[in-house]
C-alpha positions in Angstrom: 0.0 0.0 0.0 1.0 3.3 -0.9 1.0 5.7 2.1 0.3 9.4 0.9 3.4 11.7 2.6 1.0 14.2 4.4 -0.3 11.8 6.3 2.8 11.2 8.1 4.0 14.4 8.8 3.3 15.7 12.4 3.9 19.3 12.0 5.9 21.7 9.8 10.0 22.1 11.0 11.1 24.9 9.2 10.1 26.7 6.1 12.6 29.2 4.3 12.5 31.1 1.6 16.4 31.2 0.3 16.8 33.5 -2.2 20.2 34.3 -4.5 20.0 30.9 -6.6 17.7 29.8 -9.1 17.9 26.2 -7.8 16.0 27.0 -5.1 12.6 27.2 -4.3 10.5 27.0 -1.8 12.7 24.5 1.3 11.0 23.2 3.4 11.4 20.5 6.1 8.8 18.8 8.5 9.3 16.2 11.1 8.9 12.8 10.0 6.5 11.5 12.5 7.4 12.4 16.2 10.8 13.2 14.8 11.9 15.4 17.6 10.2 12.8 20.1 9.1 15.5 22.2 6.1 13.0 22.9 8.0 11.5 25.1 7.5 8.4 23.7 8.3 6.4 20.1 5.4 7.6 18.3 5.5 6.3 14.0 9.2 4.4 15.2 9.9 1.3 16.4 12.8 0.4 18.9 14.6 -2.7 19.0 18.4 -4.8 19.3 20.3 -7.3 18.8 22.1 -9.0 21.4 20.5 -6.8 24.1 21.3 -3.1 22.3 18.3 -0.9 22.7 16.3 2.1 21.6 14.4 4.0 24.2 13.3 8.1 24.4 15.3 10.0 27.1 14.6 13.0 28.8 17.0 15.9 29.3 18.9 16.5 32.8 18.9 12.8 33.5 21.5 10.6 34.3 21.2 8.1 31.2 24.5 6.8 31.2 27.1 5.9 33.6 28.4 9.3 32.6 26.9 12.7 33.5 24.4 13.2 30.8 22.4 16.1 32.8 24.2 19.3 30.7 23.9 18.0 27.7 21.3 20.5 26.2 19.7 18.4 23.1 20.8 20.0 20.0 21.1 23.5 21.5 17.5 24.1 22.3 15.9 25.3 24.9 12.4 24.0 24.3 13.8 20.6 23.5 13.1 18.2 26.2 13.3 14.3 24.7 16.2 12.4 22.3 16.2 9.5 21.1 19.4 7.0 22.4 20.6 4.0 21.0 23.4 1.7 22.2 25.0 -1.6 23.2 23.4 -3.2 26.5 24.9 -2.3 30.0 27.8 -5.1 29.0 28.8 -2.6 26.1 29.7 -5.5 23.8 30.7 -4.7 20.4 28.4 -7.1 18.6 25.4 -5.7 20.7 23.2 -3.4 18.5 20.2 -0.5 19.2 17.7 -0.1 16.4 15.3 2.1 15.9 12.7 1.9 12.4 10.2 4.4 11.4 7.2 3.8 9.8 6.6 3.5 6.2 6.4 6.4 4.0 6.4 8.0 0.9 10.1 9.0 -0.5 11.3 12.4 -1.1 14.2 14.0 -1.7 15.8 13.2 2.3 16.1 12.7 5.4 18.1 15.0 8.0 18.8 13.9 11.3 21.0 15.5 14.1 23.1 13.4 16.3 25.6 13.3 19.3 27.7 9.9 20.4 29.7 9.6 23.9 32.9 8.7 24.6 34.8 8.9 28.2 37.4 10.7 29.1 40.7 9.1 28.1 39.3 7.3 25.8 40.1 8.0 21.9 37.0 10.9 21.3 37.2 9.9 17.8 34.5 7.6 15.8 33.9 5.7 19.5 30.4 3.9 17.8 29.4 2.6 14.7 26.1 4.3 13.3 24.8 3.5 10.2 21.5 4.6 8.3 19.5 2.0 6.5 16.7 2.8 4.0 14.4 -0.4 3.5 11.7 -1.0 0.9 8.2 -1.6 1.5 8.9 -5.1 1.9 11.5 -4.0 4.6 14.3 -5.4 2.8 17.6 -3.4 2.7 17.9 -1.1 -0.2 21.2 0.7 0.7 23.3 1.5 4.2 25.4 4.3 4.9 27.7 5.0 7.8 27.6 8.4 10.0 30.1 9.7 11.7 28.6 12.0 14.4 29.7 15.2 16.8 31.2 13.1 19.6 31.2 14.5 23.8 34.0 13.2 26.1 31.6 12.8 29.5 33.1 12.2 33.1 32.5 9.4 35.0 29.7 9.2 37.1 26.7 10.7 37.4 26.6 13.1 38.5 30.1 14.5 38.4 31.4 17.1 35.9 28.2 18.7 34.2 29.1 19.2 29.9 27.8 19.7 27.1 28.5 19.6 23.4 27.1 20.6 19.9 24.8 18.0 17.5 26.3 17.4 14.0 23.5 17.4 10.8 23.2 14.6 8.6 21.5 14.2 5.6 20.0 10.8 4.1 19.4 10.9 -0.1 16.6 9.8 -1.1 15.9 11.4 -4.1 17.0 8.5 -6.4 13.4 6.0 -4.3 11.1 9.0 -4.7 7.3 8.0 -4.8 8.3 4.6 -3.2 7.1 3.1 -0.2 10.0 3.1 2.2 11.2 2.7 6.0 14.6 4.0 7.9 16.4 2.4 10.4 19.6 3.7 12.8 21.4 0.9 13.8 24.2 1.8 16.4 27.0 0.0 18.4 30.1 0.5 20.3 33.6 0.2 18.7 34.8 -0.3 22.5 34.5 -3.7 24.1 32.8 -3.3 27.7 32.0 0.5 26.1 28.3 0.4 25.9 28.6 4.2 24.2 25.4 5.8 23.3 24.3 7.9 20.6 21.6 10.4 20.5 19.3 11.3 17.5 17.1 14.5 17.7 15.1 16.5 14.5 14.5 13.7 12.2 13.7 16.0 9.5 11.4 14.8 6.1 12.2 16.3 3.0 10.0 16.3 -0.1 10.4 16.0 -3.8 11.4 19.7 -5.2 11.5 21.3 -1.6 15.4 21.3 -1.4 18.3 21.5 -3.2 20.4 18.4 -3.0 23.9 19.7 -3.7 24.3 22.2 -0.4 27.7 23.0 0.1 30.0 22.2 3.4 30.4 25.9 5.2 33.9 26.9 6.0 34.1 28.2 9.9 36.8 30.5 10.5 37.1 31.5 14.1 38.3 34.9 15.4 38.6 37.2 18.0 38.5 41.1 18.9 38.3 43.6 21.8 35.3 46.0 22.3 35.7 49.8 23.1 36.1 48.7 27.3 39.0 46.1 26.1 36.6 42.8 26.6 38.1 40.1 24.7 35.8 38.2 22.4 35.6 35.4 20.0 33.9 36.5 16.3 32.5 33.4 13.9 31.8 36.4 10.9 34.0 35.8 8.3 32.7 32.4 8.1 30.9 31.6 5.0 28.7 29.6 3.3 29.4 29.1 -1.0 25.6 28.3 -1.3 24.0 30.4 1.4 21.6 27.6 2.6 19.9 25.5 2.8 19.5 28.0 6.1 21.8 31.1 7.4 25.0 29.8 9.1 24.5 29.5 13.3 27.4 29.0 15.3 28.5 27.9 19.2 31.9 27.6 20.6 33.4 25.3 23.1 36.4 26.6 25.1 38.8 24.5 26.4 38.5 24.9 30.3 34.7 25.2 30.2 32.2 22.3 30.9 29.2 23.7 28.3 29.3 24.5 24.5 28.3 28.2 24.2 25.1 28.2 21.8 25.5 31.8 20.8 27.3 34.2 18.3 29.8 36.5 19.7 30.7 35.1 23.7 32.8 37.9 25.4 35.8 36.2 27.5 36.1 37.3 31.0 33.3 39.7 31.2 32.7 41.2 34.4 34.7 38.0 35.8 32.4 35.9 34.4 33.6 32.5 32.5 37.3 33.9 33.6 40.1 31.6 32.2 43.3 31.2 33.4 45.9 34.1 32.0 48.2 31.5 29.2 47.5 29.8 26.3 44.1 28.9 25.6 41.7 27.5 22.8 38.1 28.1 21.3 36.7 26.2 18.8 33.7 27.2 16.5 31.0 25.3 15.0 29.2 26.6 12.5 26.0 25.1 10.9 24.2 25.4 7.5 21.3 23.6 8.2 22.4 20.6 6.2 26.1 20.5 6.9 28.7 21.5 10.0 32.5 22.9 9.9 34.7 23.3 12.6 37.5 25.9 13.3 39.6 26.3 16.3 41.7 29.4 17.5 44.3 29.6 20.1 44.8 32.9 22.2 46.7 34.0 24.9 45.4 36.0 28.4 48.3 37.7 29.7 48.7 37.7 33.4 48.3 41.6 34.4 47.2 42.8 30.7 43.4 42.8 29.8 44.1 42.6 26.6 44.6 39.2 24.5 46.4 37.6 21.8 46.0 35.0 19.4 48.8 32.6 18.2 48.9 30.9 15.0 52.2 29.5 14.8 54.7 28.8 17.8 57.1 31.3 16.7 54.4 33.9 15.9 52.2 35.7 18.1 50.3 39.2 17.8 49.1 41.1 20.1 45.5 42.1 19.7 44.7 45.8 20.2 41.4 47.3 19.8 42.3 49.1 16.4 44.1 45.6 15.2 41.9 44.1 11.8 44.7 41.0 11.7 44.8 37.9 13.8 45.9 34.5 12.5 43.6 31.5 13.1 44.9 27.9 14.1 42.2 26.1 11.2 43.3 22.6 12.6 40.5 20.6 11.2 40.8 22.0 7.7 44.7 22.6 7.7 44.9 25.4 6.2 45.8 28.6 8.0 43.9 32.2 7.2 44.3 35.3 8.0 41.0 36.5 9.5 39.8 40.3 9.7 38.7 40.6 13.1 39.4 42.9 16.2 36.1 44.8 15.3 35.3 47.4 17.5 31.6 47.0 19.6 29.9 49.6 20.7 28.6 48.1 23.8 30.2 44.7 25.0 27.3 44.3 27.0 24.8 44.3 24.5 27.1 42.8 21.8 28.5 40.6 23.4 25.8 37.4 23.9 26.3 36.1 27.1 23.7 34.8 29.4 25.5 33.7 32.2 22.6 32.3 33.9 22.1 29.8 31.4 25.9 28.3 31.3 26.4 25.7 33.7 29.5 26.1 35.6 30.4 23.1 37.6 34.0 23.1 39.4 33.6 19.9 41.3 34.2 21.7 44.7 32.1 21.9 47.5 30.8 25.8 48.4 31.6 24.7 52.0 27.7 25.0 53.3 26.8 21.6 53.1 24.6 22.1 49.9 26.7 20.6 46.9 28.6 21.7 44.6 26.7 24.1 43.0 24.3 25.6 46.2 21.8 23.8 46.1 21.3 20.3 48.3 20.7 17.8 46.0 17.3 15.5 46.1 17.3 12.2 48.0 15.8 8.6 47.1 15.7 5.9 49.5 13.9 2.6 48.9 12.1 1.0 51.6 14.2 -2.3 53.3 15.7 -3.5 56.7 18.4 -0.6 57.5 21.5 -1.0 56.1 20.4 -4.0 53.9 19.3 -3.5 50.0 15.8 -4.4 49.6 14.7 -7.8 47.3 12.0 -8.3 45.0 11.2 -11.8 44.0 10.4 -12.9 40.8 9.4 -15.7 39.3 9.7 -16.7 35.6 6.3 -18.3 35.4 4.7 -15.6 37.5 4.4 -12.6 35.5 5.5 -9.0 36.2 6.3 -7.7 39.6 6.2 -4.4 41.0 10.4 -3.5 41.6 9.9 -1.4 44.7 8.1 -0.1 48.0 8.0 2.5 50.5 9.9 4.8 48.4 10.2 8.4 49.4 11.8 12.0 48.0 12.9 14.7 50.1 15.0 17.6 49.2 15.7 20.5 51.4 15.3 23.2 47.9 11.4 22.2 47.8 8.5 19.6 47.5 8.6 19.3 43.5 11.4 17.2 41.3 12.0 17.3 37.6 12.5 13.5 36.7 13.3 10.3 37.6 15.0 7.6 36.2 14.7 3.5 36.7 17.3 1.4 35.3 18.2 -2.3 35.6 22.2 -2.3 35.6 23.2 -5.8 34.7 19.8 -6.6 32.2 19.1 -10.0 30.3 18.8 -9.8 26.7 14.7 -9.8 27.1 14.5 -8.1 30.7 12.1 -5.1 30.3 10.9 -2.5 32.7 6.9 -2.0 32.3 5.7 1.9 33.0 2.5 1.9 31.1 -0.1 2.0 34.0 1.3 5.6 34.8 -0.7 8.4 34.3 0.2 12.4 35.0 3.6 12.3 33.6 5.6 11.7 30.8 7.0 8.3 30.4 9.5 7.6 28.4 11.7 3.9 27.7 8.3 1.7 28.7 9.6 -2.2 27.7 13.2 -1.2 27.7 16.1 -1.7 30.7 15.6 2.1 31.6 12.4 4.4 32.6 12.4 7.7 32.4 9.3 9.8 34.2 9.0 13.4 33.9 6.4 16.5 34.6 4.3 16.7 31.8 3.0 20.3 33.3 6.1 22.4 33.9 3.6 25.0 35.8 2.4 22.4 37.8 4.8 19.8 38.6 4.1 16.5 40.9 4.8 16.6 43.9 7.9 14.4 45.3 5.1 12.0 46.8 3.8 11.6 43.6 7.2 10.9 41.9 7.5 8.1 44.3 3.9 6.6 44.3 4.8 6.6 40.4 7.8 4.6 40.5 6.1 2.2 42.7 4.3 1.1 39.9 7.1 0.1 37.5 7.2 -3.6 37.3 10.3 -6.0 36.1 9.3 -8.5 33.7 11.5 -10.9 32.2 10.3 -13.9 29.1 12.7 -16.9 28.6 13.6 -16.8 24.6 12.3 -20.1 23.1 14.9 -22.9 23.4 17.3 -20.5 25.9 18.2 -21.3 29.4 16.3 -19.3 32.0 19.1 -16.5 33.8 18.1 -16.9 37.4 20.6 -14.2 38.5 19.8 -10.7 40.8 19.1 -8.0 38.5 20.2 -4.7 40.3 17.6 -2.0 39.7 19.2 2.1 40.5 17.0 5.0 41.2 17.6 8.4 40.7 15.8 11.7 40.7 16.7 15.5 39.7 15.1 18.7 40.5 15.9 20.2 37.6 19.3 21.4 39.4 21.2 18.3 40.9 20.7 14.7 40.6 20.4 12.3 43.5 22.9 9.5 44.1 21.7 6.3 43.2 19.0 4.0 45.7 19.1 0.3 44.4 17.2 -2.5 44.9 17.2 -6.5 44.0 15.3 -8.6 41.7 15.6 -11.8 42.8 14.9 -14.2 39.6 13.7 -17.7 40.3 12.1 -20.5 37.9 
């Protein structure tokens, strides 16, 4: 059956008009299905894995990884509060994949996706997973595969512990060559690491029809630069960046600084404005990312804060550096992931740094890993606390049997947290699953569930002006059950499952509560 394309798109993206070339016209991208899974839920996509991988819809400021996951911001938006992840299981084997299909429909001329994958640090932060794209026909047969490599984030260990954040690199899936046919996707994702059960994140699944974009969209070139306003604030500049096609949309840009824990979504970031995001005087290094809509380029600058001089220098080669007045138009650029050094015009002078400059310091996590000394946390606030009820001192057990059916995985939880009466999410994970072990959430109602029939639950407020209360959080996770179905012609895994909790009030994230399952025939 043929499946008319309208009927699968949710709501309209973007629309542009990009004027300058004749082979444009209109552009215009929608979500395919719930392609920005904002739902909370897969919604027109189906999750599944081999060898215990998995699919599942995660929510943002949760601890979804051994890592700290809760800066990473989803693609750089604000309003954006669910991803999709993929990975290996909790082992991290290698031959342990996450799918995730969509629905049939109707071919146009694409697909874009966005896409972040984890690595650790000290581990090699390039290609860490394997994630490949495959288009099947309406028979779901493989028509073609192609291999992504993604925007990668180095994460600390432990969550939570140091709070980062990274940009999402934009990927595009041709179609144009099935257009009219009946067809499915499917991102299929593993870890290159053995015991590495690395994730990968997809946001903005974007559908493009027949005619509504130009195919040929040229990589941008990101040149990163600096200058000092009128008051001698140092700042980094992403404008003589360019774009040969001037589309598919106008170029956006963010910056991560080495030294900082979050990528800066903005323009023009001031350095050390009024002591704020202060780096150490010494070499130091900013690297752009600038974004086309279809495409991303990187560019990365080194400078140099002199210890009692407010003004700054950049440094291209080891022998050469210039110093960077407020009348200078020349500083050199370190282009490392092009090769190719350029002299950029910067050092353009800004009427108000204030203004110019686009900082928003509250919205930059700053995370130093230090105590402030009242007994609150790192960061001043006291961090939420999950206990789950049990003899003192002893983790409590669940039984389950095989043959029994589902079982409810805890009781007598509670939530307390000295900063109020209201939490953000929670998050239920078995940490040592079976390849068909599944958490059940679906009896929930009032919140947003997300990972229902995977290893790991997410529950979150689904009225931000109204959130539940921390006794409602915990009456909800009462409710999650463990459920486990022997494959046909397997032997039965009779061994604990370890379940953690965790909750965050939208600040901090509570250290882990566990509880058994104890599996019997």
């Amino acid at each position: 059956m043929r499946i008319n394309t309208l009927s699968i798109i949710s709501k309209t993206f973007l629309a542009l008009i990009v004027s300058g070339y004749s082979a444009y016209a209109l552009a215009q991208a929608s979500l395919l299905f719930d392609g920005d899974f904002e739902s909370g839920t897969f919604q027109g996509w189906t999750p599944s894995g081999e060898n215990g991988g998995f699919a599942q819809v995660v929510s943002k400021g949760s601890c979804y990884s051994s890592n700290d996951t809760t800066a990473i911001s989803f693609n750089g938006n604000p309003t954006s509060n669910f991803v999709a992840l993929l990975r290996s299981n909790a082992a991290g084997n290698t031959e342990s994949v996450g799918k995730l299909r969509s629905n049939p429909f109707t071919a146009g001329n694409g697909v874009i996706f966005s896409a972040l994958s984890e690595t650790l640090d000290g581990d090699p932060g390039h290609k860490p997973v394997n994630l490949v794209v495959n288009i099947l026909d309406s028979e779901g047969n493989a028509v073609s595969d192609q291999p992504y490599n993604t925007a990668v984030i180095k994460l600390a260990q432990g969550c939570p512990s140091v709070k980062r954040d990274a940009a999402f690199s934009r990927h595009f899936i041709d179609t144009h060559h099935l257009a009219g046919q009946e067809i499915s996707i499917e991102f299929s994702q593993n870890t290159k690491n053995e015991s590495m059960g690395y994730f990968t994140l997809i946001d903005n699944v974007l559908f493009v029809d027949s005619g509504q974009f130009l195919l040929s969209t040229s990589q941008p070139i990101a040149v990163a630069g600096t200058g000092l306003t009128t008051s001698g604030t140092f700042f980094l500049d992403p404008r003589a960046s360019i774009d040969p096609d001037d589309g598919p949309v106008a170029l956006s840009y963010s910056w991560f600084i080495d030294g900082e824990d979050s990528v800066r979504h903005i323009d023009i970031p001031c350095v050390n404005l009024n002591e704020d995001f202060l780096l150490s005087p010494g070499n130091n290094k900013a690297t752009l990312y600038a974004n086309d809509g279809f495409n991303y380029a990187a560019d990365s600058i080194r400078f140099v804060i002199p210890e009692s001089d407010s003004s700054s220098t950049t440094n291209n080669n080891s022998d050469n550096t210039d110093q960077l007045n407020a009348d200078d138009t020349d500083a050199n650029t370190d282009d490392e992931d092009n090769n190719n050094d350029t002299d950029n015009i910067s050092g353009v002078t800004l009427t108000d740094p204030l203004e110019e400059c686009d900082v928003d310091v509250s919205e930059v996590i700053v995370d130093d890993g230090e105590d402030s000394g009242d007994g609150s946390g790192t960061d001043g606030n006291s961090p939420p606390v999950i206990t789950v009820g049990g003899t003192d001192g002893e983790v409590p057990v669940v039984d389950f049997s095989i043959s029994g059916g589902p079982v409810s995985i805890a009781s007598n939880v509670t939530i307390s947290d000295a900063d109020g009466d209201n939490m953000e999410s929670a998050t239920v994970s078995i940490q040592n699953p079976g390849t068909v072990d599944r958490l059940l959430a679906d009896s929930i109602g009032g919140f947003i569930v997300s990972g229902s029939g995977g290893t790991s639950v997410t529950i979150a407020n689904s009225d931000q002006d109204n959130p539940a209360s921390n006794e409602a959080f915990a009456a909800a996770i009462e409710t999650i059950e463990f459920d486990y179905i022997v494959p046909a012609g397997d032997d039965p895994d009779t061994s604990n499952r370890t379940i953690t909790y965790t909750v965050n009030d939208g600040v901090d994230t509570s250290e882990e509560a566990e509880s058994l399952v104890d599996v019997a025939l």
